[in-house]
TORDO-789585 format. One record per residue: residue number from 0; residue in three letters; x, y, z of N, C-alpha, C in turn. Coordinates in Angstrom, 1 decimal. Layout:
BEGIN
NUM, ALA, X, Y, Z, X, Y, Z, X, Y, Z;
...
//
This chain:
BEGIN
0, UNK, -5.0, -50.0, -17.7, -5.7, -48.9, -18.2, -5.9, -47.9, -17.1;
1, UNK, -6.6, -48.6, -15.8, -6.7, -47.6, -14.8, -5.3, -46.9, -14.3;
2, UNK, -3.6, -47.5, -14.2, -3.0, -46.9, -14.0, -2.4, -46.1, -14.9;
3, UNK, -2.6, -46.0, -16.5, -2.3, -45.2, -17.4, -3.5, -43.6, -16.9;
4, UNK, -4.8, -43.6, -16.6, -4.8, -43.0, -16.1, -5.1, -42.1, -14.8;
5, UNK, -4.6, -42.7, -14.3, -3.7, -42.4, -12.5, -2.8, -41.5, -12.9;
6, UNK, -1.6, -42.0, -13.2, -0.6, -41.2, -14.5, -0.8, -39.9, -14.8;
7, UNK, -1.9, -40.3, -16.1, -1.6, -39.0, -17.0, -2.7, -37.8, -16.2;
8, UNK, -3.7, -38.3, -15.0, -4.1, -37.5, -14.2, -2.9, -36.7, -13.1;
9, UNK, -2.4, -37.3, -12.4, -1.1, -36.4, -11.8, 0.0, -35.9, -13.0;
10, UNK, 0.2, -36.1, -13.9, 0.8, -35.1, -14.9, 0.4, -34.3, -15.0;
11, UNK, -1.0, -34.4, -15.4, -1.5, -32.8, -16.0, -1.9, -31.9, -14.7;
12, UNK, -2.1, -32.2, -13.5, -2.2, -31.9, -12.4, -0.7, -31.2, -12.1;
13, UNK, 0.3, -31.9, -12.2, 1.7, -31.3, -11.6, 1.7, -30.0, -12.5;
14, UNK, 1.8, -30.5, -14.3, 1.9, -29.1, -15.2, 1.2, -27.9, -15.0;
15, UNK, 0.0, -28.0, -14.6, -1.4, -26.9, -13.9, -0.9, -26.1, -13.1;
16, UNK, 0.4, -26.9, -12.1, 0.4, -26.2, -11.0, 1.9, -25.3, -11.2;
17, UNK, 2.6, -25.7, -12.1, 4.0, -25.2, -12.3, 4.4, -24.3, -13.4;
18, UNK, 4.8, -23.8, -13.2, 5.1, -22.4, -14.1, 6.5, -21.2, -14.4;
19, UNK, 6.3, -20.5, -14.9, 7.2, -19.2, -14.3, 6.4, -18.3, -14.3;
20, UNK, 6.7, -17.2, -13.2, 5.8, -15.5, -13.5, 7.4, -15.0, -13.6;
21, UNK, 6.7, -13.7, -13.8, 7.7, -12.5, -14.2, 7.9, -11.4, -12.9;
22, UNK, 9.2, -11.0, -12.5, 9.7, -10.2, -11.2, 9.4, -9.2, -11.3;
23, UNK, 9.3, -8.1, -10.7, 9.3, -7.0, -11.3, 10.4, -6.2, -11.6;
24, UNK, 11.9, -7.0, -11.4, 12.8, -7.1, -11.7, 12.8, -7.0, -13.6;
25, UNK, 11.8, -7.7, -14.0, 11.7, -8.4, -15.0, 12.5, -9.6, -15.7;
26, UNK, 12.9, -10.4, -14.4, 13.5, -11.7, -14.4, 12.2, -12.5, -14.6;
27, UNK, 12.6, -13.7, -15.1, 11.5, -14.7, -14.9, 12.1, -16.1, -13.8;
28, UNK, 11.6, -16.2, -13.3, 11.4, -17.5, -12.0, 10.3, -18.6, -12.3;
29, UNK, 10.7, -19.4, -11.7, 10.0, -20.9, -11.8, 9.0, -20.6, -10.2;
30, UNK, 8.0, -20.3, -10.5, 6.5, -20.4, -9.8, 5.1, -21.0, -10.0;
31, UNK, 4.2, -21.0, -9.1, 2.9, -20.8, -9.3, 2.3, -19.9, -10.1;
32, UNK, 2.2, -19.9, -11.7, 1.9, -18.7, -12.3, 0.5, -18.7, -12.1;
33, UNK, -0.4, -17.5, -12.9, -1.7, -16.7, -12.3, -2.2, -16.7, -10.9;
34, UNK, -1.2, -16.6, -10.6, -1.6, -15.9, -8.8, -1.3, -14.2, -9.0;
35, UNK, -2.6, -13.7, -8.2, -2.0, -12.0, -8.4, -1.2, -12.2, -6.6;
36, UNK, -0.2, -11.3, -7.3, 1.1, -11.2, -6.0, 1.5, -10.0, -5.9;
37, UNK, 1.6, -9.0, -6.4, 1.7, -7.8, -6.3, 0.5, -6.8, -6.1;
38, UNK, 0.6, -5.3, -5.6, -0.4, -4.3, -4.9, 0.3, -3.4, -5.9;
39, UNK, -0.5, -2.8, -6.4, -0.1, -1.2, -7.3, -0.6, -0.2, -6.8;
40, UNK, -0.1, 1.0, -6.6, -0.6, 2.0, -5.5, -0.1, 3.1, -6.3;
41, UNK, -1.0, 4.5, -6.1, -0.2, 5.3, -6.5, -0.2, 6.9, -5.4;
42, UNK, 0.5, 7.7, -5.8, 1.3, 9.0, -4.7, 1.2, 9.9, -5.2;
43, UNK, 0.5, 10.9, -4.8, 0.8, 12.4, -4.9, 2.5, 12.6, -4.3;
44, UNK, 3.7, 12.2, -4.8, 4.9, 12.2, -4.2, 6.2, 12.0, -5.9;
45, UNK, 7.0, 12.4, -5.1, 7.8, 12.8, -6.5, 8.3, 11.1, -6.1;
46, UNK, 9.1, 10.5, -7.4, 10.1, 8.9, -7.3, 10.6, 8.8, -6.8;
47, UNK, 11.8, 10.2, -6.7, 12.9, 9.6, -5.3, 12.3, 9.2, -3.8;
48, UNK, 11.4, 10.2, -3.5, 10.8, 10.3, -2.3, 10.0, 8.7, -2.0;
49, UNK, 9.2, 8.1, -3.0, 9.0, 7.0, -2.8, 9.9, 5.9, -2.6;
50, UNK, 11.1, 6.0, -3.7, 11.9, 4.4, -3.3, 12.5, 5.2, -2.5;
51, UNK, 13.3, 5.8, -1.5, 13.9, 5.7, -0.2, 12.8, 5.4, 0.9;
52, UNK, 10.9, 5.4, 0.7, 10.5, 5.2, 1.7, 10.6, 3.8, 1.7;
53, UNK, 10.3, 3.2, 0.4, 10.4, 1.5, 0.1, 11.7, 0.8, 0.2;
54, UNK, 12.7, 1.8, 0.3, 13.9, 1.0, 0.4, 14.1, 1.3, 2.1;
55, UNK, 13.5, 2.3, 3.1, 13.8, 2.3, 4.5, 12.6, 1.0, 4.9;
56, UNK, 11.6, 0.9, 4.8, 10.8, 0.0, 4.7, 11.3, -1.7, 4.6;
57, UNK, 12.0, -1.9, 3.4, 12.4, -3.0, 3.3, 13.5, -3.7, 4.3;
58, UNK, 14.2, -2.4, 4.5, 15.7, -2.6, 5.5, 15.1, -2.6, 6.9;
59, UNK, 14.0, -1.9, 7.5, 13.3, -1.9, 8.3, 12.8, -3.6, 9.0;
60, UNK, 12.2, -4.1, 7.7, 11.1, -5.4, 8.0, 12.6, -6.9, 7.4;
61, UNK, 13.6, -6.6, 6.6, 14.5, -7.9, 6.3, 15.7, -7.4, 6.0;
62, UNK, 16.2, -8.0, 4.6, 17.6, -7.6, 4.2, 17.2, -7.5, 2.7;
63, UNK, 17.8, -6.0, 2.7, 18.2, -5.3, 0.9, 18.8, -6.6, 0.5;
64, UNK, 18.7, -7.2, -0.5, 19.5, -7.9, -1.6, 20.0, -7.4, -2.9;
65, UNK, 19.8, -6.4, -3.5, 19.5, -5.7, -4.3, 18.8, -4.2, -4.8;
66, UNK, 19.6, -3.3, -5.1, 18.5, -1.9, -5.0, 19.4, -1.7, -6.9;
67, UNK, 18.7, -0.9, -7.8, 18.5, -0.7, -9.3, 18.6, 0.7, -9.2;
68, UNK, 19.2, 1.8, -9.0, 18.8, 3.5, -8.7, 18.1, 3.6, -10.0;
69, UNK, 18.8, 3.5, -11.1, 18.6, 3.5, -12.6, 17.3, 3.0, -13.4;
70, UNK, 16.7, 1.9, -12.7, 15.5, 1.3, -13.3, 14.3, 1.0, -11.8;
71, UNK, 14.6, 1.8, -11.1, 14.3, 2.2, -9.6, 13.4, 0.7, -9.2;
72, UNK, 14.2, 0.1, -9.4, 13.7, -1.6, -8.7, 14.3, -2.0, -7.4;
73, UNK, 13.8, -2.6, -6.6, 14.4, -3.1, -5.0, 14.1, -4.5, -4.8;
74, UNK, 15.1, -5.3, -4.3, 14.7, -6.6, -3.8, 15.2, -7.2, -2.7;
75, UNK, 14.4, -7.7, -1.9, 14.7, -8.1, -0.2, 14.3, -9.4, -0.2;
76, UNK, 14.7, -9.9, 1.0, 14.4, -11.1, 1.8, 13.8, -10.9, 2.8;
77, UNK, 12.5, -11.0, 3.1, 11.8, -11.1, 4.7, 11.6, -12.5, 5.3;
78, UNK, 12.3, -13.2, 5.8, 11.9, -14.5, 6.8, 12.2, -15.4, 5.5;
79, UNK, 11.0, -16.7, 4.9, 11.5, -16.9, 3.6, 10.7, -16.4, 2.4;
80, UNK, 10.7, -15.1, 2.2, 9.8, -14.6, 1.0, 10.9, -13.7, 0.2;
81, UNK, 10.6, -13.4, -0.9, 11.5, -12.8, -1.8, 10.3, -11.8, -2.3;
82, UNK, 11.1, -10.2, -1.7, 10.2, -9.1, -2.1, 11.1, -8.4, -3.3;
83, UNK, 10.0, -7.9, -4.4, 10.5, -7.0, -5.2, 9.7, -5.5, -5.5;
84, UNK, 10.1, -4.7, -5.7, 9.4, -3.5, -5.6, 10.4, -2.3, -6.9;
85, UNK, 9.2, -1.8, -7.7, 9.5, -1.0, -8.6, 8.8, 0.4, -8.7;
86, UNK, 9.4, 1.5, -8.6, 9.0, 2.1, -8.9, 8.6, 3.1, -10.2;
87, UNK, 7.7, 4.0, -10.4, 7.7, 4.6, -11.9, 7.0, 6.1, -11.6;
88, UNK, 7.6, 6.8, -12.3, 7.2, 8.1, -12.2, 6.2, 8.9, -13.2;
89, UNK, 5.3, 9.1, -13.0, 4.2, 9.5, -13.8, 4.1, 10.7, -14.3;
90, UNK, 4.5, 11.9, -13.6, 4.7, 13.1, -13.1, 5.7, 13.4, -12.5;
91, UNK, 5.7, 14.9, -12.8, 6.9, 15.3, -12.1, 6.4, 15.1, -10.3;
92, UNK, 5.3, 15.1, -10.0, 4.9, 14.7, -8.2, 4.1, 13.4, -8.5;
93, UNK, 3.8, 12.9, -9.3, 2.9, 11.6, -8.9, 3.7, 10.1, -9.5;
94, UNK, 3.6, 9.4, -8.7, 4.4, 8.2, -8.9, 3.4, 6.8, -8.9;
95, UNK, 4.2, 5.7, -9.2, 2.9, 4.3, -8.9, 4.5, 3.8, -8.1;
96, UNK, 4.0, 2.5, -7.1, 4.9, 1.7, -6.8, 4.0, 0.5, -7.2;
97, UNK, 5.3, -0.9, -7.7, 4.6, -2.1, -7.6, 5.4, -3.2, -6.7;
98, UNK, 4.5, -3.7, -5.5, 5.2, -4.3, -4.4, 4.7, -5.9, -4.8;
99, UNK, 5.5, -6.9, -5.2, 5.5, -7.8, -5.3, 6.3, -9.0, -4.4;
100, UNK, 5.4, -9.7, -3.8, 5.8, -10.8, -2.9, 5.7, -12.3, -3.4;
101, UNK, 7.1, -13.0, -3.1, 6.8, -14.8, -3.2, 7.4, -15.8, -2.3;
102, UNK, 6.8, -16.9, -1.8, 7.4, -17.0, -0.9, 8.5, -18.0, -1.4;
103, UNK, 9.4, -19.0, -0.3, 10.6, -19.6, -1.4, 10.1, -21.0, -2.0;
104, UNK, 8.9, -21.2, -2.2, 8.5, -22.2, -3.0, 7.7, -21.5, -4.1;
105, UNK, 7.7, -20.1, -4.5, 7.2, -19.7, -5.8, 5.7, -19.6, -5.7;
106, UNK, 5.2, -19.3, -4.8, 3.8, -18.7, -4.4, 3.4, -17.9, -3.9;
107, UNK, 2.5, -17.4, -4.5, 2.4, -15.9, -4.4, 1.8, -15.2, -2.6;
108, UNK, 2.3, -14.1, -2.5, 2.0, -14.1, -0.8, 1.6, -12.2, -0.9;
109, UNK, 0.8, -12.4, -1.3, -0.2, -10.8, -1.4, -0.9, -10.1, 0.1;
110, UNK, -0.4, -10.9, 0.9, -0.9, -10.2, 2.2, 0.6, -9.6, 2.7;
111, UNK, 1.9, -10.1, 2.5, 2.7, -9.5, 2.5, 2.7, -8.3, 2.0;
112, UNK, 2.4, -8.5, 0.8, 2.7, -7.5, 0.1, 1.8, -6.1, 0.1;
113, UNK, 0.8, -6.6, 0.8, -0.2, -5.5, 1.1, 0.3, -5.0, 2.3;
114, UNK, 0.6, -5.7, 3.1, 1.3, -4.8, 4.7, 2.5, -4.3, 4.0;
115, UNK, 3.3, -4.7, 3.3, 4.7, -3.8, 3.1, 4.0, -2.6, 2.2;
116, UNK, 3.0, -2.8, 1.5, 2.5, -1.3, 0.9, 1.8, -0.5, 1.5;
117, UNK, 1.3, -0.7, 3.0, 0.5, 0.1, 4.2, 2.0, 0.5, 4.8;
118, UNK, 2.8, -0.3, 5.5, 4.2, 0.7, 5.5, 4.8, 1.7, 5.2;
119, UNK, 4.7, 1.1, 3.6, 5.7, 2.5, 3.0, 4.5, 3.9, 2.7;
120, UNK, 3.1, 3.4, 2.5, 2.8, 4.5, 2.8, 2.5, 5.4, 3.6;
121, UNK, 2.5, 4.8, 5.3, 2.8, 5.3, 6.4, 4.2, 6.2, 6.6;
122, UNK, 5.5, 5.4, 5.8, 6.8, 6.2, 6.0, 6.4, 7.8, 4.7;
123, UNK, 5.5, 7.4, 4.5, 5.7, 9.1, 3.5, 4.7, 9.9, 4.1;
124, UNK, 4.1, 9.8, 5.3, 3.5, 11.1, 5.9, 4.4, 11.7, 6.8;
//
């Protein structure tokens, strides 16, 4: 009885901890779900103007893997984290970006992602 549950206590422990979230790609991946991992920011700045700052940014700090012109999404590799970044246009001048960071075991790394959104907003002054 005690090893039945031993058992069913590290099962429900493993399932707790495993999951998928959503990219902002809008792929889904096998992670740590409810972790916040993304920074949402927003710009007095027109769209294009923002993803070339987040795409000089990204090529800056790792390697482009992926840029979307069409659905203005970007995704990189810094060291072992997998960054994705979307942009959206609100306005003809105001935009939001959303900078989402994980690292390669599918957990969330929001301090990344907060320095790569201090970045790119430094590259637009």
């Amino acid at each position: 009885m005690n090893k039945f549950l031993t058992v069913s206590a590290l099962l429900i422990g493993l399932a707790s901890f495993t999951g998928c979230y959503r990219t902002q790609e809008g792929r889904v991946k096998v992670g740590v779900p409810f972790a916040l991992d993304y920074i949402e920011s927003r710009y007095e700045r027109p769209a294009a103007q923002l993803f070339e700052a987040a795409k000089a940014t990204l090529v800056f700090n790792g390697t482009l893997t992926s840029e979307d012109v069409v659905r203005k999404t970007l995704s990189a590799k810094i060291e072992n984290r997998t960054l994705w970044i979307r942009v959206e246009e609100l306005e003809p001048n105001a935009s939001r970006i959303f900078v989402q960071a994980r690292q390669s075991n599918g957990k969330a790394d929001i301090l990344l992602a907060s320095e790569l959104d201090k970045q790119i907003a430094l590259r637009l002054r």
